[in-house]
C-alpha positions in Angstrom: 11.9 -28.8 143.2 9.4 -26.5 141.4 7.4 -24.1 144.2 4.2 -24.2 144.6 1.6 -21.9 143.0 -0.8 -20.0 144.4 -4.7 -20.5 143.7 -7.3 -18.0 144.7 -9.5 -20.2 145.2 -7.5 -20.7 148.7 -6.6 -17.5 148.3 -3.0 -18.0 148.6 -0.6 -15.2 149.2 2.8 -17.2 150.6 5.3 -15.0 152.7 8.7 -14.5 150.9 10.4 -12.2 153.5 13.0 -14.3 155.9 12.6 -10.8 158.3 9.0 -10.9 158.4 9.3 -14.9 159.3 11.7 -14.1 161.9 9.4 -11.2 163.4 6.5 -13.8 163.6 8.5 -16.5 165.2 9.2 -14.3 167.7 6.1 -13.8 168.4 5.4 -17.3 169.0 8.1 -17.9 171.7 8.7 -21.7 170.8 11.2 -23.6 172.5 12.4 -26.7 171.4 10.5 -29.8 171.9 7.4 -27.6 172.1 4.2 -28.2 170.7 3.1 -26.2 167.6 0.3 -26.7 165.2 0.7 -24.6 162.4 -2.6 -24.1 159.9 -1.8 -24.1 156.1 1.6 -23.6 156.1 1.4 -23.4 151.6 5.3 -22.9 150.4 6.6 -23.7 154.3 8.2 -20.0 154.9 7.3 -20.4 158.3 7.5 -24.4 158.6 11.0 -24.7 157.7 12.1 -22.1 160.5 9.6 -24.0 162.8 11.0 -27.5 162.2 14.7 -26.0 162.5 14.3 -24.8 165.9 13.0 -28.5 167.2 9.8 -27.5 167.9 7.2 -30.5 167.9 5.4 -29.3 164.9 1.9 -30.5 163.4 1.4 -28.7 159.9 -2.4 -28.9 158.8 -2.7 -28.2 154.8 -6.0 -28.8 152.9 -4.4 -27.9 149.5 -3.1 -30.7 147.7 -0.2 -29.9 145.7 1.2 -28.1 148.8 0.7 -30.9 150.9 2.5 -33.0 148.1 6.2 -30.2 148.3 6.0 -30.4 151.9 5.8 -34.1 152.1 9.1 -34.0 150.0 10.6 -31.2 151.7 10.4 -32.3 154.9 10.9 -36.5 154.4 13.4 -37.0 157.3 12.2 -34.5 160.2 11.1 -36.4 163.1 10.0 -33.6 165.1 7.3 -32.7 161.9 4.1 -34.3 161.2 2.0 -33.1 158.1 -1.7 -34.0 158.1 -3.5 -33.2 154.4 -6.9 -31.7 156.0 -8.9 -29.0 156.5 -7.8 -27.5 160.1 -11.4 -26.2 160.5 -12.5 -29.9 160.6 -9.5 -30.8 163.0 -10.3 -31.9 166.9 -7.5 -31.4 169.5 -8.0 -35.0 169.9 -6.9 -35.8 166.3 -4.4 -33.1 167.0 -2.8 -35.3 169.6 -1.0 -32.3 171.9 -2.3 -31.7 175.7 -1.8 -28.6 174.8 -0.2 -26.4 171.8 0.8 -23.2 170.1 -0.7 -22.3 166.9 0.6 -20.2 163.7 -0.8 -19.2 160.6 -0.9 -17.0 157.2 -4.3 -17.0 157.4 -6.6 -16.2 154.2 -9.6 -13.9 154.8 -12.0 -16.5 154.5 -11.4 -18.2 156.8 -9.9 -15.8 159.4 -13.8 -15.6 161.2 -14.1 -19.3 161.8 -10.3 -20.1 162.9 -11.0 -17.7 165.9 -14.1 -19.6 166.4 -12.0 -22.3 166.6 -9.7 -20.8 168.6 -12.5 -19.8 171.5 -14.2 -23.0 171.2 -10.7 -24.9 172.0 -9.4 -22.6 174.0 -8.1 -25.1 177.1 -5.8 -26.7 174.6 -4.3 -23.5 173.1 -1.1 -21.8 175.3 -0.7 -18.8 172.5 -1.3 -18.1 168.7 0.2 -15.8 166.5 -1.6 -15.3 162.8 -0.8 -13.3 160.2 -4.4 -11.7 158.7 -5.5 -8.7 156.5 -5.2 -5.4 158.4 -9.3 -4.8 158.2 -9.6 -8.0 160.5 -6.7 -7.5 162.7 -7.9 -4.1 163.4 -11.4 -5.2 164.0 -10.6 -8.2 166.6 -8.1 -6.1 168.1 -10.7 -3.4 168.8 -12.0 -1.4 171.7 -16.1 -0.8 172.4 -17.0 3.0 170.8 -14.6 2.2 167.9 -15.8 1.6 164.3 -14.3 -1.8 164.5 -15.8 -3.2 167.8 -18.1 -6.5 166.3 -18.5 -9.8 167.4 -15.2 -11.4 166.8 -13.9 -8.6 168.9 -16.3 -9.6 171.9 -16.0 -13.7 171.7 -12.1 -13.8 171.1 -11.6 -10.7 173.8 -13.8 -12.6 176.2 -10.8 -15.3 176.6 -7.5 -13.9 175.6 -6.0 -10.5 175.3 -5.5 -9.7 171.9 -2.0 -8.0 170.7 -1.9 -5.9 167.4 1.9 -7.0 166.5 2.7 -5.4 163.4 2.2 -4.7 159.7 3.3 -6.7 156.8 3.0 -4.9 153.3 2.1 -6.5 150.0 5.6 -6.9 148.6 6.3 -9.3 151.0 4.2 -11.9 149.8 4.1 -13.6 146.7 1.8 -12.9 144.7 1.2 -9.6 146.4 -2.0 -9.3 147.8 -4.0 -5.8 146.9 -4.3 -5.1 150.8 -1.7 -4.6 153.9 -1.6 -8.0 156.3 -1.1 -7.3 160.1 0.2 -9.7 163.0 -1.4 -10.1 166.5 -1.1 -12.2 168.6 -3.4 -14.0 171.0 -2.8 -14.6 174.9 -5.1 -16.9 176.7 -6.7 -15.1 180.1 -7.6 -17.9 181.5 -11.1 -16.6 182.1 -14.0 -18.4 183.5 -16.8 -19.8 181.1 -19.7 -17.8 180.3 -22.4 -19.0 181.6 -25.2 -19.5 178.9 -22.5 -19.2 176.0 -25.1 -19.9 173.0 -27.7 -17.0 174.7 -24.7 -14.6 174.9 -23.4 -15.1 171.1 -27.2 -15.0 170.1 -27.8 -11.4 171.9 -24.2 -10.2 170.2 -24.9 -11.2 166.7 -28.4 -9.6 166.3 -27.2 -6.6 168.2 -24.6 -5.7 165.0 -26.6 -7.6 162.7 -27.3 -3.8 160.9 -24.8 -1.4 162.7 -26.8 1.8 161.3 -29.8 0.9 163.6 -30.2 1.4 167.2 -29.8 -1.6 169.5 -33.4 -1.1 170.4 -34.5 -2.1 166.8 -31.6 -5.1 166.2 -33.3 -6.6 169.3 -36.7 -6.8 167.8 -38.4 -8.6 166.6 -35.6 -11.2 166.4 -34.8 -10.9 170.2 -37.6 -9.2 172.2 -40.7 -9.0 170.5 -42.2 -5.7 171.9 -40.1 -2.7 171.0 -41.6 -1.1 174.4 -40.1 -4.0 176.3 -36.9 -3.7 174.6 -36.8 -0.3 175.6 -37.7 -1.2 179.3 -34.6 -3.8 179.2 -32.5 -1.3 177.6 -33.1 1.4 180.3 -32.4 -1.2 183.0 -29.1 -1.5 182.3 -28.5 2.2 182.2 -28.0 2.7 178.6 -29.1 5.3 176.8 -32.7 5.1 174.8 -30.9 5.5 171.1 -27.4 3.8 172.1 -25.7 1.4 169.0 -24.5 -1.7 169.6 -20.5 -0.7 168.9 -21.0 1.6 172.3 -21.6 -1.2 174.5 -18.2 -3.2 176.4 -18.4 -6.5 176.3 -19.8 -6.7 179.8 -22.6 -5.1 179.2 -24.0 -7.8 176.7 -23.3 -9.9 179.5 -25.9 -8.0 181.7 -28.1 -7.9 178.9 -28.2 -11.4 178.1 -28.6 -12.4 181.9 -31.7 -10.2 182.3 -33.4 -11.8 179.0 -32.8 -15.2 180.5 -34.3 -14.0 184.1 -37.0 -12.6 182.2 -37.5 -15.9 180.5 -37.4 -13.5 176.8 -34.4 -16.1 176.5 -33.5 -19.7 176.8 -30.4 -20.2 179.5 -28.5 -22.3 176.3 
């Protein structure tokens, strides 16, 4: 059966290396008879592992000539369910599981919103482990001060500790990207809500909407309307007057977002 080509305009880069497949399967600590969603599982490096070890697995695959090699591949295997979709489009409900595991050799383009996904559905998912470029695996994985602290960091730190798992170079994949991929892997805290959610990720987001300027001048006009004021809140929290937004731990947005709502300068959304 002829394998399937990649495209770039999924850009596709499928895993070749039966070691680096067993170091993320690892990861994943599946059991048998355990649920698993796996998102775009392309040539099935990691799908055929999966479906040997009797996991319960869901494979989501938008790409349509994949789908179709799958489909054939795996005729016969109970325990494996392919669905032809786009997993960003995918409710737990239409995924079936009370709860699940996911996987995934994930392109850059979609790397952003799968975490989204991840936060937004985070009562259903037990663990993930995703295999991204290096740049975004450094930058979710990151601590506040760092170059790489940013908004993914803060939503996806706020509900599961994040662990940088390894490196996986070009050769490994075929066709070789022109950057290194890295593992991590993505523990669920089991942390409370945030209260006014939608507030909190608007406050983030125009805080590193221009990480050169001061958080005093990403909050205005966009946020607080009177730079004075903004300086007033700023000082309130005990920051300093010319502080950046990649200084500031998560839980200090948190403060910052609460006194904008008590100040009415925010919507409690």
């Amino acid at each position: 059966m002829t394998a399937v080509k990649a495209k770039k305009s999924f850009g596709q880069h499928f895993l070749k290396s039966e070691s680096v497949v067993r170091k993320i399967i690892d990861l994943l600590e599946a059991s048998a008879g355990e649920a698993v969603v796996e998102i775009g599982p392309g040539r099935g490096a990691l799908t055929f592992r999966l479906a040997e070890a009797g996991v319960r697995l869901l494979a989501v695959e938008l790409e349509r000539s994949a789908f179709g090699y799958l489909e054939k591949r795996l005729r016969g295997q109970p325990n494996v369910t392919l669905v032809n979709k786009d997993f960003l489009s995918v409710t737990p409900d239409e995924i079936g599981f009370d709860g699940f595991k996911l996987i995934g050799n994930l392109p850059f383009n979609i790397t952003s919103p799968v975490l989204d996904w991840v936060v937004a559905n985070r009562e259903y998912v037990r663990l993930a482990v995703f295999m991204v470029q290096k740049e975004m695996a450094l930058r979710v994985s990151s601590s506040p001060g760092s170059k790489d602290w940013s908004p993914p960091a803060i939503f996806t730190q706020l509900h599961y500790d994040i662990e940088y798992g390894f490196d996986v170079a070009a050769k490994h994949f075929s066709p070789p990207p022109k950057v290194t991929s890295a593992v991590i892997r993505l523990t669920p805290k089991g942390a409370p809500a945030v209260a006014h959610f939608a507030a909190f990720e608007k406050v983030v987001r125009a805080s590193f909407q221009r990480r050169r300027k001061l958080l005093v001048n990403n909050l205005t006009p966009e946020i607080i309307g009177d730079v004075v004021r903004a300086r007033e809140v700023i000082a309130e929290l005990g920051l300093p007057p010319r502080c950046r937004a990649e200084e500031l731990p998560t839980e200090k947005f948190l403060e910052l977002t609460a006194r904008l709502i008590e100040y009415k300068i925010l919507q409690g959304e």
